[in-house]
One Martini backbone bead per residue (centre of mass of N, CA, C, O) as a GRO file, in nm:
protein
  419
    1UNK     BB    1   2.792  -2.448  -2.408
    2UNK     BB    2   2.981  -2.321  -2.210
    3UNK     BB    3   3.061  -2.232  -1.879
    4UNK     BB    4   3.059  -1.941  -1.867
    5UNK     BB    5   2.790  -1.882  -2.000
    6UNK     BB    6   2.649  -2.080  -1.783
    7UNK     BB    7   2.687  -1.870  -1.527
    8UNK     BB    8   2.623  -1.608  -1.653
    9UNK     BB    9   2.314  -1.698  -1.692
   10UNK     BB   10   2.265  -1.742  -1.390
   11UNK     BB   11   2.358  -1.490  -1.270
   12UNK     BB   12   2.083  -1.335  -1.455
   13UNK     BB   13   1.879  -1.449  -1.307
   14UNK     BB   14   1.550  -1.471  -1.188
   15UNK     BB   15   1.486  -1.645  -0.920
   16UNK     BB   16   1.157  -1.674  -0.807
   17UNK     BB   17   1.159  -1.879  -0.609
   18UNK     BB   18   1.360  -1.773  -0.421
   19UNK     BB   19   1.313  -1.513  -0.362
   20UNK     BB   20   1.018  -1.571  -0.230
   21UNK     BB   21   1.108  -1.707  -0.044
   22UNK     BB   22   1.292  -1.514   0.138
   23UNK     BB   23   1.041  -1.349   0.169
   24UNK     BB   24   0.898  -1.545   0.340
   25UNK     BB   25   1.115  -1.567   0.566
   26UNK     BB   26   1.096  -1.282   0.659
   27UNK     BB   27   0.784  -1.285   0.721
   28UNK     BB   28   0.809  -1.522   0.930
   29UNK     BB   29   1.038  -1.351   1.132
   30UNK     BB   30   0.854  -1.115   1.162
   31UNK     BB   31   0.612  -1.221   1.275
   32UNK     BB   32   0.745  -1.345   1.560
   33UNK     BB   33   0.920  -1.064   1.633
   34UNK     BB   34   0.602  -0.918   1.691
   35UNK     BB   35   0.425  -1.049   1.924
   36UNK     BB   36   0.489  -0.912   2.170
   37UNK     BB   37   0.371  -0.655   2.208
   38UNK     BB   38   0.043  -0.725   2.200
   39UNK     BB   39   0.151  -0.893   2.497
   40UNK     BB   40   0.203  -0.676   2.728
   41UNK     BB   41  -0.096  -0.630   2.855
   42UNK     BB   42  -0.112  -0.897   2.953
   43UNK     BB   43   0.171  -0.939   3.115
   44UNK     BB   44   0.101  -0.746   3.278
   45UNK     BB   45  -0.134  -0.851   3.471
   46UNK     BB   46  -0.079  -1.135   3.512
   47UNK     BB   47   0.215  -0.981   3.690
   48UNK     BB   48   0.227  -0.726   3.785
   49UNK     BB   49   0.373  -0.510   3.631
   50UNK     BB   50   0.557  -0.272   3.497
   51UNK     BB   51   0.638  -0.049   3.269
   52UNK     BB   52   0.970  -0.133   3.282
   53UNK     BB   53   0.921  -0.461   3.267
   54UNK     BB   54   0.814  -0.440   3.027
   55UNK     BB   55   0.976  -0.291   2.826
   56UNK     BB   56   1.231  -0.476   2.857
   57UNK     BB   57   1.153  -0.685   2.661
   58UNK     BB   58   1.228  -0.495   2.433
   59UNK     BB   59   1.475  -0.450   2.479
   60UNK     BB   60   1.618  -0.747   2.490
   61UNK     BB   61   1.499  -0.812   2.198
   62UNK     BB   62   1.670  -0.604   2.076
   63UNK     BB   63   1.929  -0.658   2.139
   64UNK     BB   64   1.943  -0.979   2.023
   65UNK     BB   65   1.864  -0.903   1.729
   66UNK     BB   66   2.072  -0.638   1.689
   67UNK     BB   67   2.387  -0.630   1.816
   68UNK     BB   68   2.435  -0.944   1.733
   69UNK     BB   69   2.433  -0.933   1.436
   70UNK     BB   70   2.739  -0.873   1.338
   71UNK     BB   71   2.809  -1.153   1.397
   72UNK     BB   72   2.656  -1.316   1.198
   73UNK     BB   73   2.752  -1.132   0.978
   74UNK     BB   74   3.000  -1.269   0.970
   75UNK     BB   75   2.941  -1.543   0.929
   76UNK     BB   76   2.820  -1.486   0.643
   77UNK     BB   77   3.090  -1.405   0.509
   78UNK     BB   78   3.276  -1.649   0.570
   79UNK     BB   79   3.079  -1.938   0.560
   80UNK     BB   80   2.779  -1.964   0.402
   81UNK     BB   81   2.536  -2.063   0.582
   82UNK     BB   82   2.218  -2.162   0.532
   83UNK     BB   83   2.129  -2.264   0.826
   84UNK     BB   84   2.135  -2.038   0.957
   85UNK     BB   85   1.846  -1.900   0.872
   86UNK     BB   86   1.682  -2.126   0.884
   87UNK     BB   87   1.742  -2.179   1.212
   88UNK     BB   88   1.609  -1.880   1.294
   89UNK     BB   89   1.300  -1.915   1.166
   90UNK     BB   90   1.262  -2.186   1.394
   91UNK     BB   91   1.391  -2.024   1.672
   92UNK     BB   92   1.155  -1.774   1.687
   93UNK     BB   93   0.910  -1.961   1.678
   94UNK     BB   94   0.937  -2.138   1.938
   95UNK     BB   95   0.999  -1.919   2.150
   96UNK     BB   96   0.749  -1.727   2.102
   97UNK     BB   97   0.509  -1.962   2.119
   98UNK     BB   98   0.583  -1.977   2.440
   99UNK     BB   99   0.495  -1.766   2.565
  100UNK     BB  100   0.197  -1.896   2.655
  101UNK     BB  101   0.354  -2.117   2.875
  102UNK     BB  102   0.486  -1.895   3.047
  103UNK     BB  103   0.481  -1.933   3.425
  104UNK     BB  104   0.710  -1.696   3.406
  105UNK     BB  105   0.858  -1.402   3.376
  106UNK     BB  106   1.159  -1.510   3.371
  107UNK     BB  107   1.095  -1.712   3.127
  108UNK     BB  108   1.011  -1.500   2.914
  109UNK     BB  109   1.278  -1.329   2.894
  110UNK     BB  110   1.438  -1.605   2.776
  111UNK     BB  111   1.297  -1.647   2.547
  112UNK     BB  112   1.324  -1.367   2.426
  113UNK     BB  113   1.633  -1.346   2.384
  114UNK     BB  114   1.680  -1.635   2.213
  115UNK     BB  115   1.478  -1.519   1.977
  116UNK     BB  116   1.646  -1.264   1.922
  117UNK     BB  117   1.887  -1.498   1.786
  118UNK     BB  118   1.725  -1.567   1.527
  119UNK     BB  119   1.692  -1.332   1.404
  120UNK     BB  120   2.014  -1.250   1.364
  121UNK     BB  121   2.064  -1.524   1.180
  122UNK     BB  122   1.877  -1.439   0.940
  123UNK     BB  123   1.941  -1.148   0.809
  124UNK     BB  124   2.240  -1.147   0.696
  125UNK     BB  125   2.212  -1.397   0.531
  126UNK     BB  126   1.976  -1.376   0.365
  127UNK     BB  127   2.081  -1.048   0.247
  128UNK     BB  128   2.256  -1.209   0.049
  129UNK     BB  129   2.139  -1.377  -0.097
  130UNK     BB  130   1.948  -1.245  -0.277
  131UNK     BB  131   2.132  -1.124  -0.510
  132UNK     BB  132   2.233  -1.398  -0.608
  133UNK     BB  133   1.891  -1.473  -0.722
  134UNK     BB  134   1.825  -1.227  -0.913
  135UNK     BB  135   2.050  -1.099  -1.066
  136UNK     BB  136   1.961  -0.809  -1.272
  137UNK     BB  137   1.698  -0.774  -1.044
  138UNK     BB  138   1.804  -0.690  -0.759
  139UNK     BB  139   1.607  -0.478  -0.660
  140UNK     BB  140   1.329  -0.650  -0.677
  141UNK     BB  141   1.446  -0.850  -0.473
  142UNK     BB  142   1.486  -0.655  -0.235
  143UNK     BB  143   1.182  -0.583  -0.212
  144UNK     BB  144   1.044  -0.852  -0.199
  145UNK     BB  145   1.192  -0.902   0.074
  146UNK     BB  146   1.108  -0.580   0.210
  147UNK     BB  147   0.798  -0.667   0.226
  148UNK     BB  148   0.796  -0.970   0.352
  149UNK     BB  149   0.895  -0.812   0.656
  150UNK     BB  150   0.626  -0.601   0.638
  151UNK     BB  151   0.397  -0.787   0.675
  152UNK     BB  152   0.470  -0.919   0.895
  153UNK     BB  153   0.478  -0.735   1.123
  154UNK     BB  154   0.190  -0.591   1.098
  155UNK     BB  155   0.022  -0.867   1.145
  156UNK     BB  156   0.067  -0.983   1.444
  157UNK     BB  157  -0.080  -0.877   1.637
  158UNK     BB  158  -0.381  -0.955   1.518
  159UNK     BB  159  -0.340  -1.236   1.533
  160UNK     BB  160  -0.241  -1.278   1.831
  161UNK     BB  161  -0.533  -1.114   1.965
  162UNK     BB  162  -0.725  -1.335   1.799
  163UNK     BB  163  -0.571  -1.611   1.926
  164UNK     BB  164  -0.665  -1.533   2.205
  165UNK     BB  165  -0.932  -1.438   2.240
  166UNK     BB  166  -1.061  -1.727   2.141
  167UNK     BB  167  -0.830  -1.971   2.302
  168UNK     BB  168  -0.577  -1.820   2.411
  169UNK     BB  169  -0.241  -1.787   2.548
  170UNK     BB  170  -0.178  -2.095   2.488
  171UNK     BB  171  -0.255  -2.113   2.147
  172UNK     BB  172   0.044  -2.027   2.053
  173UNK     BB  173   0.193  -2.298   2.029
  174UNK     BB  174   0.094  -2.327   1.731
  175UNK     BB  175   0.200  -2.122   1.556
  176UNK     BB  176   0.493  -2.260   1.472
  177UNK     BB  177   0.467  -2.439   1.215
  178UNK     BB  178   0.504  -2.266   0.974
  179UNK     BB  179   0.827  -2.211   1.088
  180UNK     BB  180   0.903  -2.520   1.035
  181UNK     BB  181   0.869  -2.496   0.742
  182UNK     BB  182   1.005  -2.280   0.638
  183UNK     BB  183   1.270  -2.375   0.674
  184UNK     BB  184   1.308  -2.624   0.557
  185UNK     BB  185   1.235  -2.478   0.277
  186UNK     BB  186   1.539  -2.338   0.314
  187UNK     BB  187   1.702  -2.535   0.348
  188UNK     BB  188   1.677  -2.682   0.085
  189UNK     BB  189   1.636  -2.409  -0.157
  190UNK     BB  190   1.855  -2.237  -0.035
  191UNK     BB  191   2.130  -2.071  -0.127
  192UNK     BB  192   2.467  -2.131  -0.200
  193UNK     BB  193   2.776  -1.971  -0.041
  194UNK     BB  194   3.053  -2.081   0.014
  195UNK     BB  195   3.209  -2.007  -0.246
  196UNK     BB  196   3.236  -1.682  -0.212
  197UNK     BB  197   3.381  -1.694   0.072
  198UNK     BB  198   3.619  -1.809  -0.101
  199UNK     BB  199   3.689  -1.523  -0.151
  200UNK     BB  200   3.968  -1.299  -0.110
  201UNK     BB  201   3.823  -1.046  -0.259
  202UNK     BB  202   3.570  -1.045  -0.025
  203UNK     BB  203   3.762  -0.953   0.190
  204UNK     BB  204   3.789  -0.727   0.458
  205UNK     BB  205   3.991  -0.451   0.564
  206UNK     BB  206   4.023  -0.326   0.874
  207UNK     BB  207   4.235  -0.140   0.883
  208UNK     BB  208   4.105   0.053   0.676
  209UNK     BB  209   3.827   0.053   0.776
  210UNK     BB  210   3.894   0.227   1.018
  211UNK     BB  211   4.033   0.475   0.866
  212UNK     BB  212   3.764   0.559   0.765
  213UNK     BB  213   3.578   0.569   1.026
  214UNK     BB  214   3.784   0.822   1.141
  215UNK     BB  215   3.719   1.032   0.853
  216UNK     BB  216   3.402   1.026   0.965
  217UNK     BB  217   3.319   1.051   1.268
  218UNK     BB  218   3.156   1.302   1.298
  219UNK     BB  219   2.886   1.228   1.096
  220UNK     BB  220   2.852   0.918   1.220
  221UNK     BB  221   2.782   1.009   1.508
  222UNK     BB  222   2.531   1.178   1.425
  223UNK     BB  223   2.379   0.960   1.284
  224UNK     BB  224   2.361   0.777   1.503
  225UNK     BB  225   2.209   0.898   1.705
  226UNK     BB  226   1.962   0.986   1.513
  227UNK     BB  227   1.902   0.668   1.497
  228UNK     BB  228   1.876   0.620   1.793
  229UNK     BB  229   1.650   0.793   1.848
  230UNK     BB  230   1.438   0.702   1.653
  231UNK     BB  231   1.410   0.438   1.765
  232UNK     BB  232   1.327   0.514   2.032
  233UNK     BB  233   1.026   0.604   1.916
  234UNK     BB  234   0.972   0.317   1.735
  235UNK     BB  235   0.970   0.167   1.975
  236UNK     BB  236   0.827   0.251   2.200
  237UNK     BB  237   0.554   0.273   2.019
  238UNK     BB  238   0.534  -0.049   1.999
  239UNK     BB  239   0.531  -0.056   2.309
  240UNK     BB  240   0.292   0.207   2.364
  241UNK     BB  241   0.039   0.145   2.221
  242UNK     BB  242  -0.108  -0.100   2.362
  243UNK     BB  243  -0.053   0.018   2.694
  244UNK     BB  244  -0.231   0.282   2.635
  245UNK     BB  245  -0.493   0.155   2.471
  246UNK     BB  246  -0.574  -0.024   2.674
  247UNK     BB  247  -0.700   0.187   2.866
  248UNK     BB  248  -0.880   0.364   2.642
  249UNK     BB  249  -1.013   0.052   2.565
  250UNK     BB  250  -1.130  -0.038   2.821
  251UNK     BB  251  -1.449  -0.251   2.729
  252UNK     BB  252  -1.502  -0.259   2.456
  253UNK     BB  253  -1.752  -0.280   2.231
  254UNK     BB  254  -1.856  -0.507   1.932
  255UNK     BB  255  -2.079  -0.754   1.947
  256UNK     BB  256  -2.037  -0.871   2.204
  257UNK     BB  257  -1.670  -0.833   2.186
  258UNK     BB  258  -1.382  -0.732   2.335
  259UNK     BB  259  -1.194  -0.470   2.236
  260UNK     BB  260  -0.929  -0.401   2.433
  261UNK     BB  261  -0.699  -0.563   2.242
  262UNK     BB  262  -0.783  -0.535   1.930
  263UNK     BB  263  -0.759  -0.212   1.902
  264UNK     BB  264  -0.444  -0.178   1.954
  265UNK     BB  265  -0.366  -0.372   1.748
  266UNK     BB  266  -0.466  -0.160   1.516
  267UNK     BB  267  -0.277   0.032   1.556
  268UNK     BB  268  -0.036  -0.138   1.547
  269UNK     BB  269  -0.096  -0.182   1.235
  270UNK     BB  270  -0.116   0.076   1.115
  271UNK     BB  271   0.149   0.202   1.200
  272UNK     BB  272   0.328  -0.087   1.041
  273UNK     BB  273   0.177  -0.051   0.736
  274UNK     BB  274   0.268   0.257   0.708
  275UNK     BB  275   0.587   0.244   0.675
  276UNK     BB  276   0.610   0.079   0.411
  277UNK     BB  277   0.526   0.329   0.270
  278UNK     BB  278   0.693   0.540   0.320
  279UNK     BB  279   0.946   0.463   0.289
  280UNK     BB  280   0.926   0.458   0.007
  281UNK     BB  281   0.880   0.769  -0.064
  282UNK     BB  282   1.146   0.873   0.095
  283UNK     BB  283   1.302   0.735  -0.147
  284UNK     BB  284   1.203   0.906  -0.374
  285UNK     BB  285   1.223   1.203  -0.205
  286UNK     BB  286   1.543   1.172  -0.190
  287UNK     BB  287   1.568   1.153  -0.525
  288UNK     BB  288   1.453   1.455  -0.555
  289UNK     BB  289   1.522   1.624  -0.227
  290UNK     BB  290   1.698   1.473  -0.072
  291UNK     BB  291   1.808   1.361   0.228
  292UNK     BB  292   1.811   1.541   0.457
  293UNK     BB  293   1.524   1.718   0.383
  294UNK     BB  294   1.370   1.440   0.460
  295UNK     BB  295   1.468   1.381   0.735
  296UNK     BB  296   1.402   1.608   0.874
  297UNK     BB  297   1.094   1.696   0.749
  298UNK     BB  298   0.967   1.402   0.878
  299UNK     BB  299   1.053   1.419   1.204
  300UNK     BB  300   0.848   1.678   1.222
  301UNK     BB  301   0.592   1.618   1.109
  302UNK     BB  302   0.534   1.357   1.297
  303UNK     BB  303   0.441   1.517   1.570
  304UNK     BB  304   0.164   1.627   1.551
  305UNK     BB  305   0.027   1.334   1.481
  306UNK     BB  306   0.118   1.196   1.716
  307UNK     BB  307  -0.002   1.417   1.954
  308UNK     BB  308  -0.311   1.338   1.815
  309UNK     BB  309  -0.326   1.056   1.893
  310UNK     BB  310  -0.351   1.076   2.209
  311UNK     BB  311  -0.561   1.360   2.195
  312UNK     BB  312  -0.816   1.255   2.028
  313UNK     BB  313  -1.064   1.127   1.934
  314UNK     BB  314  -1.143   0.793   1.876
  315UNK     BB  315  -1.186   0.802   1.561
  316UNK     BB  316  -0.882   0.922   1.497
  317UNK     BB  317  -0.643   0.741   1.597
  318UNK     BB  318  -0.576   0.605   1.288
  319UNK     BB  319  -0.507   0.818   1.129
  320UNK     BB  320  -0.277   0.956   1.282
  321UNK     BB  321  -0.090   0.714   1.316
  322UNK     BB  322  -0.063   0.652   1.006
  323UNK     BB  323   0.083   0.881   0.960
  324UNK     BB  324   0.294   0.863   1.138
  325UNK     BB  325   0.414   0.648   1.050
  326UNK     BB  326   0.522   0.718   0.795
  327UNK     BB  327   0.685   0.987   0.818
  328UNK     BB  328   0.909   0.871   1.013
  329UNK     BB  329   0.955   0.601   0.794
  330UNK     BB  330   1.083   0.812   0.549
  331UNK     BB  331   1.354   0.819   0.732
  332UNK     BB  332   1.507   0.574   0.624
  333UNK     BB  333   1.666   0.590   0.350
  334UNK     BB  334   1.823   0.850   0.413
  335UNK     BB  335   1.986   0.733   0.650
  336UNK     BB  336   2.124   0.488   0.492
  337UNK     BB  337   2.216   0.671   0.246
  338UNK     BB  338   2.456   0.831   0.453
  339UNK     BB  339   2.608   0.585   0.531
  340UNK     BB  340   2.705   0.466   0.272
  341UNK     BB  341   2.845   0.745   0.190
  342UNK     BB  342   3.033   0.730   0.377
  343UNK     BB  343   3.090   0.400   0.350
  344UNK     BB  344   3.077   0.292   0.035
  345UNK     BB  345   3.277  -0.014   0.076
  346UNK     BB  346   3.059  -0.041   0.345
  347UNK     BB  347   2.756  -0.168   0.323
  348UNK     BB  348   2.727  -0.372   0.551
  349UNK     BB  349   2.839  -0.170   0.805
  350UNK     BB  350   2.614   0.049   0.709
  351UNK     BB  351   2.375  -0.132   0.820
  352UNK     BB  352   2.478  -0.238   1.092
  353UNK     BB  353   2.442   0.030   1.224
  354UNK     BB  354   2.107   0.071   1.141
  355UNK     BB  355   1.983  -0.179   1.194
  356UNK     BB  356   2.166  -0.269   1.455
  357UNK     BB  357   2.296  -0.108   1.663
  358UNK     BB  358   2.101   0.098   1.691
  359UNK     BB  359   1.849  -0.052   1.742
  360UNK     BB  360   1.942  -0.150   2.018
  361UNK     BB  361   1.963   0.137   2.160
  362UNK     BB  362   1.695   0.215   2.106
  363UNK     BB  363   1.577  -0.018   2.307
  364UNK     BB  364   1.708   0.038   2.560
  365UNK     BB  365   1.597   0.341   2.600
  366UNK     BB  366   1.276   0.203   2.657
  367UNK     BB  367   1.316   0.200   2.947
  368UNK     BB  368   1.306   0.510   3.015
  369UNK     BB  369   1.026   0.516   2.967
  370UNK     BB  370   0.912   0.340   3.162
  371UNK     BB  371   1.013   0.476   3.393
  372UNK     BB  372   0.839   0.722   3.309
  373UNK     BB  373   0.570   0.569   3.371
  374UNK     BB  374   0.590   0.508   3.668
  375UNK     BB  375   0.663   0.806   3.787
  376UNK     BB  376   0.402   0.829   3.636
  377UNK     BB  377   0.267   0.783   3.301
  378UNK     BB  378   0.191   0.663   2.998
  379UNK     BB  379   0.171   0.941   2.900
  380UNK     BB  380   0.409   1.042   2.968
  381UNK     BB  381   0.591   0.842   2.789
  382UNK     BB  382   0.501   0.928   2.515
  383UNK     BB  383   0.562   1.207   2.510
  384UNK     BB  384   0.882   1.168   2.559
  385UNK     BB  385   0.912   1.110   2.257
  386UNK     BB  386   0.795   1.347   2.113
  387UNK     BB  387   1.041   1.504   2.223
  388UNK     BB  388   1.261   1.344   2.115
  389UNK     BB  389   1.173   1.370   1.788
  390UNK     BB  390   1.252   1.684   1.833
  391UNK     BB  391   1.559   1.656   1.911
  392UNK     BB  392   1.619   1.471   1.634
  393UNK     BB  393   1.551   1.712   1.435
  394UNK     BB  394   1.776   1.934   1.559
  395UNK     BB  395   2.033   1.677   1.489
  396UNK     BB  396   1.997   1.668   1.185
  397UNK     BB  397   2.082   1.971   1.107
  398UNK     BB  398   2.405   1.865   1.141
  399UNK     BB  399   2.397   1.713   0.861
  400UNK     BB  400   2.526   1.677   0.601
  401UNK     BB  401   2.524   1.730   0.276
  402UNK     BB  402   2.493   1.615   0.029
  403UNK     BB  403   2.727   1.681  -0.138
  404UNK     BB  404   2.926   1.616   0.085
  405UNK     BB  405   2.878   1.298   0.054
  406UNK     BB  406   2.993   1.234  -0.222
  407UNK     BB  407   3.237   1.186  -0.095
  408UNK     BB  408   3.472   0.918  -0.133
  409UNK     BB  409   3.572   0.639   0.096
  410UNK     BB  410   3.855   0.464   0.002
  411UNK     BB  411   3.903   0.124   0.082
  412UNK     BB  412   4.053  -0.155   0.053
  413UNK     BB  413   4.074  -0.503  -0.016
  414UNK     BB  414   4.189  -0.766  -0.027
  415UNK     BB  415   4.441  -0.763  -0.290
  416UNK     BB  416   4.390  -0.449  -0.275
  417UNK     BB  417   4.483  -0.160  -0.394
  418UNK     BB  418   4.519   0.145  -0.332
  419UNK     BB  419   4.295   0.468  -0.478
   0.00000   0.00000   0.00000
């Protein structure tokens, strides 16, 4: 068999190990990503804070996590290191885990901080390599990638809210070990990228890429916006679903068990275990009734069921967060899917605006949801994302149409003349 046979034969497998194992990276750097929510209420406790200083936690952790994803992802693009990712799920596994030894609120931010941006050298690079090992089946790759850190994110409450009531809040320290034997299996075995990355016809021509996101400036900024309040109402929920219910059920028993933390921690396991069905549904509604209708239509059913669970009997409000949560995130592949089409020769661009760029700014709003939370109450709080989700449905509105998205803004790569 020749070379090039055996390259393409290469290029075409679906390494099965590899794939899994890059799912497993993503599911353990999401696990310890999530850690924070569910200790918000012990934290606001345990040091008087406000709610504004509680939100900033999450704050933080989305700016460092999400804003500097960029530049993690220039780096992924340019230099192919492997060991960027498995550091990043070592990093953020150690230093969310001394959350529990945090002497003081200050300590907490700096954790949370550089936590934070374990979680960005991870997402960039590690969502190169799942193409490169999936071979000819690229989608189940990455659905298999975006699955196993849908499981971890959903369930990290769950384990944190469980191994504190048991152990205390100290014994957080133990749970880093999964997260460093998982790195270095990928460092060991995942794949290497420096050689795609020395191919200069795979350097994006930034003078064109700005030309082409000045083409289409007017819808790409309205896309944005709406995708960072839709954020700020996603961040704000994960952050403030927590320190609602610790409220609405402290002292509730069980078999004579406290569950005031790990109620709230189920709701918020329903809301993000829930996000993942959606998504799917999203995606396929969005391939058979459109993009922007599906986005639209999400985005305000979502409304009245928000509503009802902070305003429900208690018995109902697990099933309508579950809808709710369903419902919002099935606008997530509409809103990629309008960036890409926007975008269409910058892949990587328009995912950095939607998952990177928005996604900080939305964390960074959920600041003033604690303000208001401050200023009146935590229902207050939530109530006025309920506000801004019912604004950001009627600014979806302004979103041109599939139609006119069909038309593709083209611009060369490096090496490569303009079409």
């Amino acid at each position: 068999m020749s070379k090039t046979s055996k390259d393409d034969n290469e290029r075409s497998r679906f390494d099965k190990f590899r794939v899994f194992l890059l799912g497993l990276g993503h599911f353990t750097v999401d696990v310890y990503a999530n850690m924070l929510p569910p200790l918000l209420p012990i934290f606001k406790q345990l040091y008087g804070l406000s709610y504004a200083a509680t939100a900033g936690l999450t704050s933080i952790f989305s700016i460092t996590s999400t804003l500097i994803q960029p530049i993690f992802g220039y780096l992924a693009d340019r230099y192919g290191k492997k060991w960027i990712a498995a550091f990043g799920v070592a990093w953020c596994a150690v230093l969310m885990c001394c959350l529990g030894i945090a002497p003081n609120y200050a300590s907490i931010v700096v954790l949370v901080a550089l936590a934070g941006l374990g979680s960005s050298m991870f997402h960039p690079q590690a969502s190169a390599m799942v193409p490169k090992v999936s071979g000819d089946r690229k989608g189940f790759g990455v659905a298999i990638f975006s699955a196993g850190g849908s499981i971890g994110y959903s369930i990290m409450p769950l384990i944190a809210v469980i191994i504190v009531g048991m152990f205390g809040i100290e014994s957080l320290v133990w749970l880093m070990g999964p997260g460093i034997i998982v790195a270095l299996l990928m460092y060991i075995y995942s794949p290497d990228m420096e050689e795609e990355c020395k191919d200069p016809s795979k350097i994006i021509n930034l003078g064109t890429l700005a030309k082409s996101m000045r083409e289409v400036l007017g819808p790409l900024t309205t896309l944005i916006t709406v995708v960072s309040l839709r954020n700020w109402v996603t961040i704000g929920m994960i952050t403030f679903i927590p320190l609602f219910y610790a409220g609405r059920f402290a002292g509730w028993e069980v078999a004579g068990y406290d569950v005031t933390y790990l109620a709230p921690a189920i709701t918020l396991f329903l809301f993000i275990f829930s996000n993942a069905i959606g998504g799917i549904v999203g995606g396929w509604a969005s391939d058979r009734y459109g993009k922007k209708n599906v986005l639209v239509s999400s985005l305000f059913a979502s409304v009245p069921f928000f509503y009802l669970a902070f305003n429900c009997p208690d018995i109902l409000v697990w099933p309508f967060m579950a809808i709710a949560g369903g419902l919002i995130y099935a606008s997530f592949s509409p809103m990629m899917l309008q960036a890409q089409e926007l975008l269409p020769k910058s892949q990587g661009m328009a995912g950095g605006l939607i998952l990177g760029f928005s996604n900080g700014i939305g964390g960074l709003l959920v600041l003033l949801t604690g303000v208001i939370s401050d200023h009146s109450d935590v229902y207050a709080g939530v109530m006025s994302l309920i506000v801004i989700l019912v604004l950001t449905g009627f600014m979806a509105l302004l979103l041109p149409g599939d139609r006119i998205l069909k038309t593709e803004v083209s611009y060369p790569v490096a090496g490569q003349t303009p079409r």
